[in-house]
Each structure stands twice: as C-alpha cells, then as structure tokens.
C-alpha positions as CSV (number, residue, x, y, z in Angstrom):
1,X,-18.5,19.1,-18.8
2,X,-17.5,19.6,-22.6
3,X,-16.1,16.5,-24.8
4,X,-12.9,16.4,-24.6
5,X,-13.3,16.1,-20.5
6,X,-15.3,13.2,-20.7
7,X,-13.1,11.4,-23.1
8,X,-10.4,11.9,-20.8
9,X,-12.5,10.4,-18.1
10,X,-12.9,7.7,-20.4
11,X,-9.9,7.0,-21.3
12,X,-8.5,6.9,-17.6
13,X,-10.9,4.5,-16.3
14,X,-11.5,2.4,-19.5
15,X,-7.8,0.3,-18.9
16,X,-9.4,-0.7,-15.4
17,X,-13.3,-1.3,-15.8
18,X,-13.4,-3.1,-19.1
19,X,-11.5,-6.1,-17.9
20,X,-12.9,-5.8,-15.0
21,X,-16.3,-5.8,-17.0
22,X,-15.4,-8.9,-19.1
23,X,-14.4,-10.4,-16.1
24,X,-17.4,-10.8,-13.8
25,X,-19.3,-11.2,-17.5
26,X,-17.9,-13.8,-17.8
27,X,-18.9,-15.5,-14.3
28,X,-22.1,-14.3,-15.0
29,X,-22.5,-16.3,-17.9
30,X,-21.3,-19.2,-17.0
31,X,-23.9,-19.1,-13.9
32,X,-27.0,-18.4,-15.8
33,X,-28.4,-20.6,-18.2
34,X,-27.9,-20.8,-22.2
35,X,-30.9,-19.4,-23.2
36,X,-31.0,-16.5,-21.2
37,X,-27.6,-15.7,-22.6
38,X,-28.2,-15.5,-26.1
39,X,-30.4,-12.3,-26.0
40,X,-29.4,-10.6,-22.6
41,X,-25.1,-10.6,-22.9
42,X,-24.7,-7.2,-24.0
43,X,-27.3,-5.8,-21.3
44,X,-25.6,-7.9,-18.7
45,X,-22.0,-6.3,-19.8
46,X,-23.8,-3.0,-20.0
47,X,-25.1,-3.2,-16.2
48,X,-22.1,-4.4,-15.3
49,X,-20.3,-2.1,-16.8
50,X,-22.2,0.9,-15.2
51,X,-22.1,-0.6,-11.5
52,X,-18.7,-1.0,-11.7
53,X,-18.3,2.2,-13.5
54,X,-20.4,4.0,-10.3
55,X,-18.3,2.3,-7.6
56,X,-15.1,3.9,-8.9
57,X,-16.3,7.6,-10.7
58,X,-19.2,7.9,-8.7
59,X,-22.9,7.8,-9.1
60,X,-22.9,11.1,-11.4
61,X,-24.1,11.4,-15.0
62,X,-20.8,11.1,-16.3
63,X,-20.1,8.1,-14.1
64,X,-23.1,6.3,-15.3
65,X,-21.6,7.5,-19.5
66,X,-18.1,5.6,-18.3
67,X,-20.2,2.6,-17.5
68,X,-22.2,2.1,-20.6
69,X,-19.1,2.8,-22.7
70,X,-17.5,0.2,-20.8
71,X,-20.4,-1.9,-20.9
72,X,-20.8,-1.8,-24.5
73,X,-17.2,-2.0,-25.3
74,X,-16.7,-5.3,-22.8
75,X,-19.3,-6.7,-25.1
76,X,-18.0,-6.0,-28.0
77,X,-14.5,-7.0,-27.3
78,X,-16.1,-10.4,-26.1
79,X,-18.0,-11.0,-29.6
80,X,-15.2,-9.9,-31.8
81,X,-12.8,-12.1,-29.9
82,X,-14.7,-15.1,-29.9
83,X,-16.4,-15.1,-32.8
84,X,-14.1,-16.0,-35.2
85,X,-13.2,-19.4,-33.1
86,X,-16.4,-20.2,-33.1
87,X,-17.4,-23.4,-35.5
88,X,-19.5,-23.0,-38.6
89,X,-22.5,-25.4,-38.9
C-alpha cells in the first residue's frame, strides 16, 4: 500500500476515531489517579487510539498506523487545547 492510500485511510477514519479517542481518554483519566496521569496520557491516547482504530479498519498493519495517528493526534489535540487555560504558578 503506497502513501497516498494510507492517507486516504487516514483521513476517512480520522473524523470518527479521534473524538472517539479523546473521549474514552478522557474517562480514563478521570478514573486513574493524578500521578499516573502525568507521564502515561499520551500512551493511554495512543492505546486507545489503536484499539479503537483495530475494531473499525481491522487488525492489519495499516489498521494498527490509523490508531497511533489517532492516538498521537487525540493527545495532541487534548494538550494544545488545554494548555493555554491552564493557570501559571
């Protein structure tokens, strides 16, 4: 499968899996505990990201490249969006 096939991939299933993604991230972290969160987020999104990403392309190599671009963009999305409300000390 060349590049422009797997962007197109992307791109289809990227509008459904990264909210998705953020979504049960979210639940996730407000289950687990503070100090877990600060170093393990972006794997959490990423994880997420690919088991969601498996359930709906399918547990190929290209399913499991979906979910760590949606994993690492869920993540992303979350720190740029938050950061800036969050309060200097």
């Amino acid at each position: 499968m060349n590049a422009d096939s797997i962007l197109k991939l992307v791109e289809s299933y990227i509008v459904i899996l990264i909210p998705i993604t953020l979504g049960i991230t979210e639940i996730v972290k407000r289950v687990l505990p503070e100090s877990i969160l600060l170093k393990w987020t972006p794997l959490i999104s990423m994880a997420i990201g690919v088991l969601s990403s498996m359930l709906v392309v399918g547990v190929t190599k290209n399913g499991i490249l979906v979910g760590i671009i949606v994993g690492l963009s869920a993540s992303g999305l979350w720190s740029t969006v938050t950061n800036p409300f969050k309060k200097v000390q």
